[in-house]
C-alpha positions as CSV (number, residue, x, y, z in Angstrom):
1,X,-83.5,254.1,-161.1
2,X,-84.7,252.7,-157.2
3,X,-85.8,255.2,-155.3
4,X,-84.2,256.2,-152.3
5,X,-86.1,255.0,-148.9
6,X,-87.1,257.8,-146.7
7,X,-84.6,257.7,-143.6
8,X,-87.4,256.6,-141.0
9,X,-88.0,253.9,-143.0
10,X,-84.0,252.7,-142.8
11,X,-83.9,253.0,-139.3
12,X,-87.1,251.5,-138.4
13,X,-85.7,248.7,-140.3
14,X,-82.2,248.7,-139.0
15,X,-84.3,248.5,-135.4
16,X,-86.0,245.2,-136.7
17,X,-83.2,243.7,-137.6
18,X,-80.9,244.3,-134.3
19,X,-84.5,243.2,-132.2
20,X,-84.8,239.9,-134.4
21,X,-80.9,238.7,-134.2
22,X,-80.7,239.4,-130.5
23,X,-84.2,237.1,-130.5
24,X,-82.6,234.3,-132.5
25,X,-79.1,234.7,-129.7
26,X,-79.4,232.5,-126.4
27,X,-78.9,234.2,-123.9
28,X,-75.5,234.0,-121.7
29,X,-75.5,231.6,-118.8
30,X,-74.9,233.3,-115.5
31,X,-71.5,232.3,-113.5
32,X,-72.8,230.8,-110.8
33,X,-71.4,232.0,-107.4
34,X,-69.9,228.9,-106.2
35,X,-67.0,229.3,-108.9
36,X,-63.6,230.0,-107.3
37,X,-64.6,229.8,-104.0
38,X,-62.5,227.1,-101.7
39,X,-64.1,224.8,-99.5
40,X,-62.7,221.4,-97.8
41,X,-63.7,218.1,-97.6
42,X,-65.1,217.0,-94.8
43,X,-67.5,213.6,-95.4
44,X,-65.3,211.3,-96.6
45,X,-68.4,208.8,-97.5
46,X,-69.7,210.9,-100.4
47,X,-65.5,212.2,-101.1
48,X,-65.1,210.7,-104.7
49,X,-63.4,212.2,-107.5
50,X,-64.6,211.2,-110.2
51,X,-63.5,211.9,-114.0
52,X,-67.3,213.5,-115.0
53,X,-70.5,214.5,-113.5
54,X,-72.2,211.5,-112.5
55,X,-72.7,208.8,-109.2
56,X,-71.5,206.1,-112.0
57,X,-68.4,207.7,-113.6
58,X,-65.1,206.4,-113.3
59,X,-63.4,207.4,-110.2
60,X,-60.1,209.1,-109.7
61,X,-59.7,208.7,-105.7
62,X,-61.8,209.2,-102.6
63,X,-60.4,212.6,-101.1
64,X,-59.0,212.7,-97.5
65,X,-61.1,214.2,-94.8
66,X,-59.3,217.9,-94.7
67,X,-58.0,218.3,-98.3
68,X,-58.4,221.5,-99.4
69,X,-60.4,222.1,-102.9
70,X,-61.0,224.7,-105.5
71,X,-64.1,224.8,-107.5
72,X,-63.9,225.7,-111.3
73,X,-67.7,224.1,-112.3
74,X,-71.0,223.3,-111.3
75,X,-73.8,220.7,-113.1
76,X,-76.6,218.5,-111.7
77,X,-76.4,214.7,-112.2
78,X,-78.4,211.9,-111.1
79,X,-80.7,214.1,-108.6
80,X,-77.1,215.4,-106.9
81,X,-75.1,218.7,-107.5
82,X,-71.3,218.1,-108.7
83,X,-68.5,220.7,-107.9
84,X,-65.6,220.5,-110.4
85,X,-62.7,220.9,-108.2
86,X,-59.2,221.1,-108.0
87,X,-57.0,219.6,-105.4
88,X,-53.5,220.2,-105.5
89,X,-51.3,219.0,-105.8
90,X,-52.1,217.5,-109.1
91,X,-55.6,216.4,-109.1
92,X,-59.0,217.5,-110.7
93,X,-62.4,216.1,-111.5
94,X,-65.9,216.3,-110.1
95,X,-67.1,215.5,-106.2
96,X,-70.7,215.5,-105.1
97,X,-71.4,219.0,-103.3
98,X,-72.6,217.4,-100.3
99,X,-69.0,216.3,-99.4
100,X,-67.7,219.8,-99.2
101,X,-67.9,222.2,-97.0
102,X,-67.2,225.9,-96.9
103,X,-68.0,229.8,-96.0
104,X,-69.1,230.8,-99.3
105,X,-72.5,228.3,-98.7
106,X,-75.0,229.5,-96.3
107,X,-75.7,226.7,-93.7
108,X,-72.8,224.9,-94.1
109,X,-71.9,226.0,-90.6
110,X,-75.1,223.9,-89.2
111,X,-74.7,221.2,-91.6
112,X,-71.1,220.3,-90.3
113,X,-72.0,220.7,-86.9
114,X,-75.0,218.2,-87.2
115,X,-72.2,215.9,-89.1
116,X,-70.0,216.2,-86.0
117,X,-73.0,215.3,-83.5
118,X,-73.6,212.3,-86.1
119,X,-70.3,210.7,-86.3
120,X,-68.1,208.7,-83.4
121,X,-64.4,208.0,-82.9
122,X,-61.7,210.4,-83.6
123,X,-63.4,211.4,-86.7
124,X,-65.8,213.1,-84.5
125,X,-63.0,214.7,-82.9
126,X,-61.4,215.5,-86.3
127,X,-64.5,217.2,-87.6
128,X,-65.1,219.3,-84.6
129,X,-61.5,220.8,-85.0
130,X,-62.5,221.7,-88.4
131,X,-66.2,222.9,-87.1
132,X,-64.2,225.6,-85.3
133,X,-61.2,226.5,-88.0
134,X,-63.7,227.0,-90.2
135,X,-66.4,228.4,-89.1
136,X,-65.3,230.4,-85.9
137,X,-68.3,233.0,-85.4
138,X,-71.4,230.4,-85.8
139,X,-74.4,230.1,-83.5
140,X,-73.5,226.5,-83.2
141,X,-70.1,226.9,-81.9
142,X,-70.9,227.3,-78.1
143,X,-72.9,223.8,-77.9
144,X,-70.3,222.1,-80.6
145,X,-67.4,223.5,-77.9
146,X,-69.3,221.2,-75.0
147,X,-70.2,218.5,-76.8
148,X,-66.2,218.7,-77.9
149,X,-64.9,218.9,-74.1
150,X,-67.0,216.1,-73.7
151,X,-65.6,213.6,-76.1
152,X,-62.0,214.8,-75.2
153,X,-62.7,213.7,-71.1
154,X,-64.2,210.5,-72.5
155,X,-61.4,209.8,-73.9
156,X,-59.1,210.7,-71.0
157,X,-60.5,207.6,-69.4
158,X,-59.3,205.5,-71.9
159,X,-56.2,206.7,-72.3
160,X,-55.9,206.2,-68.6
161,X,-56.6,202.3,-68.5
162,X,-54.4,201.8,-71.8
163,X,-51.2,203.8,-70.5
164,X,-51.6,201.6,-66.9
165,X,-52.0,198.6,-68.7
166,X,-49.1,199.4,-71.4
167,X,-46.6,201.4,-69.6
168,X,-43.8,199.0,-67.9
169,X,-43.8,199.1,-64.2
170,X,-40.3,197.7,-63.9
171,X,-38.8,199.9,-66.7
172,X,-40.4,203.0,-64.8
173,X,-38.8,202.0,-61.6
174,X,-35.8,201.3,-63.4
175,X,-34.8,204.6,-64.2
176,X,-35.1,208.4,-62.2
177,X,-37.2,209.6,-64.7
178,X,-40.6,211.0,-62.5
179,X,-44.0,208.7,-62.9
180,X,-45.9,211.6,-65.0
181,X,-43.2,212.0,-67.2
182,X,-43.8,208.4,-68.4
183,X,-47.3,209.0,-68.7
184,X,-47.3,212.3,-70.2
185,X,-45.1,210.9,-73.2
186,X,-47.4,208.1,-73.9
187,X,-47.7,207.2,-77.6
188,X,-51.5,207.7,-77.6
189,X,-51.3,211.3,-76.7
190,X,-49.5,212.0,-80.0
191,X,-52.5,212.2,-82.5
192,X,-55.0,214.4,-79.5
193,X,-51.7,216.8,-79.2
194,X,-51.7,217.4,-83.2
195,X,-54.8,218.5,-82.6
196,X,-53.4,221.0,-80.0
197,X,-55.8,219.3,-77.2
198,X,-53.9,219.0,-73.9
199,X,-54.1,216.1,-71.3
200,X,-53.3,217.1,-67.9
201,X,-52.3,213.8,-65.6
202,X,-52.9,213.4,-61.7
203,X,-50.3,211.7,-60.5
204,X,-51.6,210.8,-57.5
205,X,-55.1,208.7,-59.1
206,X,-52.8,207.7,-62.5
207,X,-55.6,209.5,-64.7
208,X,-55.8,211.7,-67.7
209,X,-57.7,214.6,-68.0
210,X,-58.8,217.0,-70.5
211,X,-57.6,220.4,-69.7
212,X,-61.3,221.9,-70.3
213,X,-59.9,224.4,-72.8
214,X,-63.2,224.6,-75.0
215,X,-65.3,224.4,-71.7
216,X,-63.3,227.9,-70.8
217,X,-64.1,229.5,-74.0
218,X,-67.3,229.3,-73.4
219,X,-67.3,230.6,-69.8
220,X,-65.1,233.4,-70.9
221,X,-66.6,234.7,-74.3
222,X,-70.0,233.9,-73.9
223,X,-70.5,233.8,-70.3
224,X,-74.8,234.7,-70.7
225,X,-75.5,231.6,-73.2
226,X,-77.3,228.4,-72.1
227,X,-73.6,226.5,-72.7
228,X,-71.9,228.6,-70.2
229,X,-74.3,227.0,-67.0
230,X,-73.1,223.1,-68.3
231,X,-69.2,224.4,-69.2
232,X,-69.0,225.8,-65.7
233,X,-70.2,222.9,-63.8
234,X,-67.4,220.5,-66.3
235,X,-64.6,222.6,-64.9
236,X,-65.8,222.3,-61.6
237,X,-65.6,219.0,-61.6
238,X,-62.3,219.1,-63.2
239,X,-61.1,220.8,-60.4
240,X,-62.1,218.1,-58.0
241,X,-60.9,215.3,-60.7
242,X,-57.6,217.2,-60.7
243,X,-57.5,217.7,-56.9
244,X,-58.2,214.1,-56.3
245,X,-55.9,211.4,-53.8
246,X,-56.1,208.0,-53.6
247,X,-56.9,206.6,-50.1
């Protein structure tokens, strides 16, 4: 008849075997923090969805600059990180990281705002607006906010030789419909108003001008940084721009 084994001896053996099969288990992944968060896209160079994790998978689309994204999945490919993302309504795959941006990533804030000093155009424009929806309380919002007044009044002088050039002098004096009225509904003004920027007109010159809205935000909420010296000196000149007659 076998002989019973002293208990100690069954549990030191019980111990051995629960140490070895939790060995011989891998342990579990960690969820990596980046899962469920939202973002946007924001570079549209590096904006391909693509159907796996890699620079030379097949691609699905290049994503519009503003399309809103979910990420289900993270991996590393060809020396880049890949997000897998959903963006509704319908669509899903992988985008490179770099073409995302969003709160949940620290320095995302700076890396869009050097994005925005980088580009040109209305993109520039386009990216600052999102600089500031996104990412309201950032160190880099006061010197974005100038650099964004700035653009806006460069463009104002565009707008201004366009709409003379464009608008009909003989359909204006045609009708009793006031001079600014023609100017202020000019068809270029349509995409900068989207973008809730406003374009004040001086009648008297025939010249647009940029209402100095970001310029004011800085002289009124953070009246004591650097910015606030430049923003104040942009709405004094405004002033005079605005105050302007021609001989």
């Amino acid at each position: 008849m076998t002989k019973a084994l002293p208990l100690f001896v069954l549990l030191a053996v019980l111990c051995n075997s629960n140490a070895s099969a939790q060995k011989g288990r891998p342990a579990a992944k960690a969820r990596s923090a980046e899962i469920g968060q939202s973002a946007v896209v924001l570079d549209e160079t590096l904006s391909v969805l693509r159907d796996r994790p890699s620079l030379f998978a097949n691609g699905i689309q290049r994503m519009r600059r503003g399309r809103k994204i979910t990420i289900s999945g993270v991996a590393e490919a060809d020396g880049v990180k890949f997000f897998r993302v959903t963006a509704p309504p319908a669509n899903f795959g992988w985008v490179q990281s770099d073409a995302v941006f969003g709160k949940f990533r620290l320095a995302d804030d700076s890396r869009l705002a050097a994005l925005v000093r980088a580009s040109s155009g209305f993109e520039q424009i386009e990216l600052a607006n999102e600089f500031f929806t996104l990412f309201p309380a950032s160190p880099s919002r006061m010197a974005v906010l100038l650099l964004y007044g700035d653009l806006l009044e460069e463009v104002a002088v565009k707008l201004s030789k366009d709409a003379n050039r464009q608008l009909s002098r003989a359909e204006m004096a045609a009708t009793a419909a006031p001079l600014h009225s023609y100017f202020l509904n000019y068809v270029s003004l349509d995409r900068y108003r989207k973008l809730g920027v406003v374009y004040l007109f001086n009648s008297s010159t025939k010249a647009f001008h940029y209402d100095g809205a970001s310029w004011k935000e800085i002289v009124t909420k953070h009246a004591t940084s650097p910015e606030a010296i430049e923003a104040r000196k942009r709405l004094d000149l405004l002033r005079q721009k605005m105050d302007r007659r021609t001989k």
